[in-house]
C-alpha positions in Angstrom: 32.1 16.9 12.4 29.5 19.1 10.7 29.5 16.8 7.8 29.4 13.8 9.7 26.2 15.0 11.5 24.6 15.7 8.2 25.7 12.0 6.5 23.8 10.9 9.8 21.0 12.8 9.0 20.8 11.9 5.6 20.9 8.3 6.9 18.1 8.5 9.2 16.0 10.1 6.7 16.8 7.4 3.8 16.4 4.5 6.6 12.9 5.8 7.6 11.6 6.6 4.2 12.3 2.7 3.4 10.9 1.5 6.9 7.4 3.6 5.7 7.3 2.3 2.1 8.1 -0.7 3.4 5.3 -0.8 6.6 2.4 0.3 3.8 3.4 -2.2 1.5 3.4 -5.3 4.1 -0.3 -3.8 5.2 -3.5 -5.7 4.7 -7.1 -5.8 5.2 -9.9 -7.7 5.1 -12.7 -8.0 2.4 -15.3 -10.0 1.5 -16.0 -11.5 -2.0 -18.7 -10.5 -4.1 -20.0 -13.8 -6.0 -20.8 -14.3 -9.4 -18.7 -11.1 -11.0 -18.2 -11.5 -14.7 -14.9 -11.9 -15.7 -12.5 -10.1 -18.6 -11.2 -12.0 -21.3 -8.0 -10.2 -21.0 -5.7 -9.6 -18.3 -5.6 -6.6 -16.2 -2.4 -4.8 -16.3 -1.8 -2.2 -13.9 1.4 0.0 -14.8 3.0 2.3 -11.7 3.3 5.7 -11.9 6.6 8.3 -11.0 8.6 7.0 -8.1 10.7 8.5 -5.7 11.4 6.9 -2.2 8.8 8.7 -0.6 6.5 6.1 -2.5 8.3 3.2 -4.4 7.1 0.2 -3.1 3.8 -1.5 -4.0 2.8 1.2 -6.4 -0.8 -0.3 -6.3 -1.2 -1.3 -3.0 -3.8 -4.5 -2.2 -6.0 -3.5 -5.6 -4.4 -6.1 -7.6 -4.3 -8.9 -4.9 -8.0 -8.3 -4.5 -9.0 -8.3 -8.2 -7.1 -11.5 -8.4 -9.0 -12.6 -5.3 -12.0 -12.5 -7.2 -10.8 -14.4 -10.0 -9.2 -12.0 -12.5 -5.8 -12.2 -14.2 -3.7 -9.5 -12.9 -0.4 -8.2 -13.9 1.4 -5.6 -12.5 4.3 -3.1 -14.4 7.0 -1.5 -12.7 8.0 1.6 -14.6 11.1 3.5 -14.4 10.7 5.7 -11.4 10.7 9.4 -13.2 12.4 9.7 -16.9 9.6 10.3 -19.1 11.0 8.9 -22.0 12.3 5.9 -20.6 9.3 5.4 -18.7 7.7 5.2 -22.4 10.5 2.9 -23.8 9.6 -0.1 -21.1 6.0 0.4 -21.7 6.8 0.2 -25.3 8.8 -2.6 -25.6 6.7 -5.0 -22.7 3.6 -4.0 -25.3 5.8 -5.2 -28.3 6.3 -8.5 -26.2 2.7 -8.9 -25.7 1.6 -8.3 -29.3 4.5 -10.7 -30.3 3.2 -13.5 -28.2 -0.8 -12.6 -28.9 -1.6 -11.1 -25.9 -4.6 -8.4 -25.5 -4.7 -6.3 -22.4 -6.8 -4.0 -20.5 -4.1 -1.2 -19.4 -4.7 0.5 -16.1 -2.9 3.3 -15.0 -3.8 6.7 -12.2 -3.8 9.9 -13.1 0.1 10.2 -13.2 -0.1 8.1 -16.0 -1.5 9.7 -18.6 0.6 10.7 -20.5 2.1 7.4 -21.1 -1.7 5.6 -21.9 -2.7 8.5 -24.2 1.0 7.1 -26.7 0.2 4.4 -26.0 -3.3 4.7 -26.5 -2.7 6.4 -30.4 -0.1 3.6 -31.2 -2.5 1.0 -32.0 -1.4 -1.9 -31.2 -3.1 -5.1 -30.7 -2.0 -5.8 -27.5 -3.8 -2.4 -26.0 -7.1 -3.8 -25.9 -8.6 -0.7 -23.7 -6.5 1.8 -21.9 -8.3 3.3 -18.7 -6.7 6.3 -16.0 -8.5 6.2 -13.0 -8.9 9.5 -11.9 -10.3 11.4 -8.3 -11.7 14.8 -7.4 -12.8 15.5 -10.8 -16.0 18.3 -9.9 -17.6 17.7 -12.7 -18.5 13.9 -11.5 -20.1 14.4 -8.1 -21.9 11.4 -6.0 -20.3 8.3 -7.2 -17.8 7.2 -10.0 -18.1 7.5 -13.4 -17.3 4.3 -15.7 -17.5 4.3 -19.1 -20.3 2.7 -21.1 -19.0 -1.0 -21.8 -19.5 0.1 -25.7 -17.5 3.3 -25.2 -14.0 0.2 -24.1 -14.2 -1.1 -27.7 -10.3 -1.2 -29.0 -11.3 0.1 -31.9 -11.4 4.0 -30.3 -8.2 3.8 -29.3 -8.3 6.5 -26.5 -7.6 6.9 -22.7 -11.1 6.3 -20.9 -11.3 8.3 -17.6 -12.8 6.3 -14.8 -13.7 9.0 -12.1 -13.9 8.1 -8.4 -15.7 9.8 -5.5 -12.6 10.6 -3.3 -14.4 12.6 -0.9 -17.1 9.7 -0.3 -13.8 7.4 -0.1 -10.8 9.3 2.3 -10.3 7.2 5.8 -12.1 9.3 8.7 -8.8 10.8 10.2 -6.7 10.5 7.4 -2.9 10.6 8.1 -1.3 14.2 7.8 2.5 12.7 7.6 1.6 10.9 4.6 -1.0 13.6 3.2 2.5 16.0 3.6 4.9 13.2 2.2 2.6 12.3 -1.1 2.6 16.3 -1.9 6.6 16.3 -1.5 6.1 13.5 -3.7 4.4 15.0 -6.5 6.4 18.2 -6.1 9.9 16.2 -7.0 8.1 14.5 -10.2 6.2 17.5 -11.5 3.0 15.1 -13.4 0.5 16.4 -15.0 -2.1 15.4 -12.3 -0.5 14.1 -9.1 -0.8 11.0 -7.5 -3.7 10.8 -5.2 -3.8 8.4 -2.4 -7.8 7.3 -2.7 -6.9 6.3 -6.1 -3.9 3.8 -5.0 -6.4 2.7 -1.5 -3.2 3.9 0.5 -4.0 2.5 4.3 -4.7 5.6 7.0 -5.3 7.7 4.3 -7.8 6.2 2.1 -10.5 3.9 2.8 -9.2 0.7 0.7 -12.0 -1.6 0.9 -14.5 1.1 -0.4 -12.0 1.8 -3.0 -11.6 -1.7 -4.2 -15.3 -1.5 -4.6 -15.1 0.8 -7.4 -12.1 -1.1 -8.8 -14.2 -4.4 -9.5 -16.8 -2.3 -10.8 -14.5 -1.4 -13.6 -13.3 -4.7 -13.8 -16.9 -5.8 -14.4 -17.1 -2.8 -16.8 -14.4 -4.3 -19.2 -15.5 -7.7 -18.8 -18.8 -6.2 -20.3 -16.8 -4.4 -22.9 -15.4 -7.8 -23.6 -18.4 -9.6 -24.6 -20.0 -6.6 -26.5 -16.6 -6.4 -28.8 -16.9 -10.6 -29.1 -20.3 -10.2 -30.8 
């Protein structure tokens, strides 16, 4: 009977975790377009971070849909949810399919990412055309976010440039405590280097997302500027 109660428990808990992922996934909001944004000459690629099914679904929320909104090419990565080194393989081998077919992208990852955009970052490859981990809370950047210099996105430095958001200008005014508590369950069970924070993914109730989409196109327009400079 014991055991049957737990199963039921166990249940329950699975069932509700899904219903949650699933709830922030299917959420929207509004934005308004800014005009005349310049556009990269390379697609976006945004590659998800560990997974476990406290946060699996819709790794980067509405970002992509509203870079896309303004005209961009966006692609979007799932990742194994938590080996490392298989993680690494599929990022490897989608970058081998790229360079095989000509293809030059502009990599975006969060902070749990890291690791993965520094390999890939030192491998060279001709698809990697900049590799950029958006990172929050960093106190050494205070006031708004940091983007790198469009001449600091050339390929040719083949590093990981740290693009540094404001989260304390950029949390929701009442931000959720369930999901606050669930995201640091989260980053216990995959142990990254830097966990995943919820400003940087604009996760509804806890973030504010159109403020945070703000600071995405910004970087978007960054590497569009990066693109020009490394054309001339």
């Amino acid at each position: 009977m014991m055991l049957m109660m737990g199963g039921g428990a166990a249940v329950l808990i699975l069932a509700s975790l899904v219903l949650l992922n699933q709830r922030r996934a299917n959420s929207s909001w509004s934005f308004d377009l800014r005009p005349n944004c310049l556009l990269t000459r390379h697609p976006l690629l945004f590659i998800s971070g560990p997974r476990t099914l406290i946060y699996f679904r819709k790794y980067w929320n509405q970002i992509p849909h509203f870079l896309s909104s303004h005209g961009y090419e966006v692609m979007e990565l799932n990742l194994p949810w938590r080996n490392r080194a298989q993680r690494q393989q599929h990022l490897n081998h989608f970058i081998a399919q790229a360079e095989a077919q000509g293809l030059s992208l502009h990599i975006i990852g969060d902070a749990t990412c890291v690791p993965e955009l520094r390999e890939l970052a030192a491998q060279r490859s001709s698809a990697v055309h900049s590799c950029s981990a958006v990172i929050c809370g960093n106190s050494e950047h205070t006031g708004g976010s940091t983007l790198p210099r469009p001449e600091d996105l050339r390929p040719s430095l083949f590093r990981v440039n740290e693009v540094h958001l404001p989260d304390a200008q950029l949390v929701a005014p009442s931000p959720s405590r369930r999901w606050r508590l669930l995201l640091a369950f989260h980053n216990w069970l995959t142990q990254p280097e830097k966990g995943l924070d919820p400003v940087a993914l604009a996760i509804p109730r806890v973030s504010n997302p159109q403020a945070v989409a703000q600071h995405y196109l910004n970087l978007a327009i960054s590497l569009a500027e990066s693109d020009v400079k490394c054309s001339h």
